[in-house]
Structure formats: structure tokens, C-alpha cells
N, C-alpha and C positions, 0 to 999 in steps of 0.2 A: 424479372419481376413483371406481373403483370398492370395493365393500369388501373385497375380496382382494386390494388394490395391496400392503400391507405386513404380508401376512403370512408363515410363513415353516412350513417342514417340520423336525420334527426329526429331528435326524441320529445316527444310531447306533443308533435301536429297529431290533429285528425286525422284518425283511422279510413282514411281513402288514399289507395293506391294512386290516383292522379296525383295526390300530393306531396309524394315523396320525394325528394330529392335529393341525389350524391354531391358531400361537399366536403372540401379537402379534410383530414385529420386534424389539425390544430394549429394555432401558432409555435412555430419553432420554439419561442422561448416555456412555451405549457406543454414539453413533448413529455418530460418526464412524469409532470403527475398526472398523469392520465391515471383515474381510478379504474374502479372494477366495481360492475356488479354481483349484488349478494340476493340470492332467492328466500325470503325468513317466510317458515313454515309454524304456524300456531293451532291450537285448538282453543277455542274460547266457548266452553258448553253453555255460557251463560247471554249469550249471542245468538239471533234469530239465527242467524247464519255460522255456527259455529266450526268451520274448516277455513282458517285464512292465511293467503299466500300473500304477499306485497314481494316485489321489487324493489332492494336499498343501495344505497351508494356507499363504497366505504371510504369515509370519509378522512381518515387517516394519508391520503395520497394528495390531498387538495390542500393547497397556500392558497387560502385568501388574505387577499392583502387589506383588512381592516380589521377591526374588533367586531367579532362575531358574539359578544355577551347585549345579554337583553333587558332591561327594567323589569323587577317585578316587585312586588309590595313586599315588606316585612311580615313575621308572622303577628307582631306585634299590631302592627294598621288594620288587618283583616278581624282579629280579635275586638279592636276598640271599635270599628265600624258596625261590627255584631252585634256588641251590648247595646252600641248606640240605637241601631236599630231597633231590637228587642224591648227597649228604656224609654221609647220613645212612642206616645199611643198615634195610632193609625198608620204609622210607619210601615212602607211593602217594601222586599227582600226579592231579586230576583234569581238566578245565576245562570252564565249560558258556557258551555260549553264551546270553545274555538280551538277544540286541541289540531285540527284540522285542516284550520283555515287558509294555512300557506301552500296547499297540495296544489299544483295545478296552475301557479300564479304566473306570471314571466320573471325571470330574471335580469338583473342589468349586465348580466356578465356570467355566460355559458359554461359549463363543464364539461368533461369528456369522459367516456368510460365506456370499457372496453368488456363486454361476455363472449364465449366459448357458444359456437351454434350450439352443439350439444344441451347447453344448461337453454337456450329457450323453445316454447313448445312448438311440434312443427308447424300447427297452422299459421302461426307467426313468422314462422322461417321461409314458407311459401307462400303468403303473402305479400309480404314486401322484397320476396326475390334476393334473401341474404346469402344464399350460396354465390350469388352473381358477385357479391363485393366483399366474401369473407378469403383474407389471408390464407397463405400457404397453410398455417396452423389453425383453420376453422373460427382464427376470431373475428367480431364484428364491432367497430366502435362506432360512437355513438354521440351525439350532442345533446347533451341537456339543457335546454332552452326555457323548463318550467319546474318549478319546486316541485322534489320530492322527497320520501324518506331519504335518512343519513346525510343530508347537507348540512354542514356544520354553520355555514349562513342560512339556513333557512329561519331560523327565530330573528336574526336581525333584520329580515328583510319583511318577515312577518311584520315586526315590531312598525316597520317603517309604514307598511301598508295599513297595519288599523291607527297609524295615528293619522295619516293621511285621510283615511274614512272618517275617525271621528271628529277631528277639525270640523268637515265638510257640513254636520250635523249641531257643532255648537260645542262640541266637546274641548278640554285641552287636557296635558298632561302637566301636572306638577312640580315645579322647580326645583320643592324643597324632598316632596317624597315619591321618588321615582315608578312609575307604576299602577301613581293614582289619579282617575280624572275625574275633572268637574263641570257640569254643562255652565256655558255664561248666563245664562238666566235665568235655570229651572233648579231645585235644592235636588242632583243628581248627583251621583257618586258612583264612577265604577272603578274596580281594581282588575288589575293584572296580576296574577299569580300561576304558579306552577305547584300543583299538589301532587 
């Protein structure tokens, strides 16, 4: 065995070569879920950029140990909030878009996942030198240290960062209806939902 059989690149630093570092596979007791990456290929013609490749996790291999479910408003709150809206003269409506928001973020608790040199492309593989630290079997593992596609935590931890952001601002979330916030001083209302 060589001494670069079980080591692993981590995932999510900046892209400079100085920054790279080998560091052991895992803890023993996280050997076995170690996931695997997935390359998902799309075309979306209605996209400036309509050829998209992402990098996902599959998620199916990963025990996290909490509840991974998120708040989000009923269909019925979003409804009543519309009419109230619309019912209501001078009333402005905004909507923003955060389907994204947790890409990139830190995690409190790393994942591992393992690709085949093969499935990544080679300026990537001579870049960071992965022949240097890929197994007998050309695999290369890997630390995920920042949200990305297919974490099955990734909405809870969303969840946890924009309540953290919106506190910061005045915001709170709801007691009685999960999903809904209200600023303390200003007649503000945002929801959370999943369309």
C-alpha cells in the first residue's frame, strides 16, 4: 500500500494550488458512508447559458444525525397573504429567489465522497496532482467542507443561516406558523416556501 492510498483533497477551498492539502480519509467510525459523486448533465434552452453540468452528492450514503426537514409556509398562508395584499390599497409584493443560497456556505460537520479520476476533467486532475494521491483503483476522495448539490442537510442548514441573517436585520420567525417572518417594527412579512 502506498502512502497516498487513503488520502483525500479537500473540497471547496480556492482554486490555488498553494492551498491544497492531503488529509487523512475520515473518521473510522464515517468509513462506511462515504458517498460518491454524481456529474448531472442538463440543457435548459431557456437559460442564457443553456449547457449545465453541476457536480452532486448522493445522498443516500450520508447518516446525519438530526432532522434534516425545514419550515416552510402552507399553501393556504401564501394564498391569504396574496389577497391580503392585493385587498389592501398601496400594498407592494415583492419575491426573491434563494433557491441557491446555501451553495458554498461552511458546514458544521464535513462529508466525504469518493469519484473515479476518469469521471473528472483532466485539467482538474493536473491541477491538483490527483494521480499523486489516487488509489490503486484510480479513486480520489474527497472532503466536503461547503454546501453543495444533493446534501440532504443542506435545507436545514440553509434554514439555520437565513434565520441567523434575518434576526440580524429585525426579522423573526413565527411560533405558531412555521416559515413566516415578521420585522419588529416595520408592517413586513416574509414567507418561506418551496414551489
Amino acid at each position: 500500500m502506498s502512502p497516498t492510498r487513503h488520502r483525500m483533497l479537500p473540497f471547496g477551498q480556492q482554486n490555488q494550488h498553494a492551498d491544497i492539502r492531503h488529509v487523512e480519509l475520515s473518521p473510522l467510525d464515517r468509513r462506511k458512508h462515504v458517498t460518491y459523486g454524481k456529474t448531472v448533465v442538463s440543457y435548459r434552452p431557456e437559460k442564457d447559458d443553456p449547457n449545465r453540468t453541476r457536480l452532486t452528492v448522493g445522498d443516500n450514503r450520508i447518516v446525519y444525525p438530526g432532522d434534516v426537514s425545514t419550515p416552510t409556509v402552507e399553501m393556504m398562508t401564501v394564498k391569504m397573504h396574496l389577497n391580503s395584499v392585493m385587498s389592501t390599497k398601496g400594498a407592494r409584493y415583492c419575491t426573491i429567489d434563494i433557491k441557491d443560497f446555501y451553495l458554498n456556505t461552511p458546514m458544521e460537520r464535513p462529508e466525504f465522497m469518493r469519484m473515479k479520476i476518469t469521471d473528472l476533467p483532466p485539467e482538474f486532475v493536473a491541477l491538483y496532482k490527483l494521480n499523486e494521491i489516487a488509489d490503486q483503483n484510480g479513486t480520489v476522495y474527497m472532503r466536503i467542507q461547503k454546501r453543495m448539490y444533493g446534501l440532504m442537510q443542506a435545507g436545514i442548514l440553509a434554514q439555520k443561516l437565513l434565520e441567523q441573517r434575518l434576526n440580524a436585520h429585525g426579522y423573526r420567525q413565527s411560533p405558531i406558523t412555521p416559515g413566516l417572518w415578521k420585522h419588529d417594527t416595520r408592517p413586513i412579512i416574509a414567507e418561506k416556501q418551496y414551489l
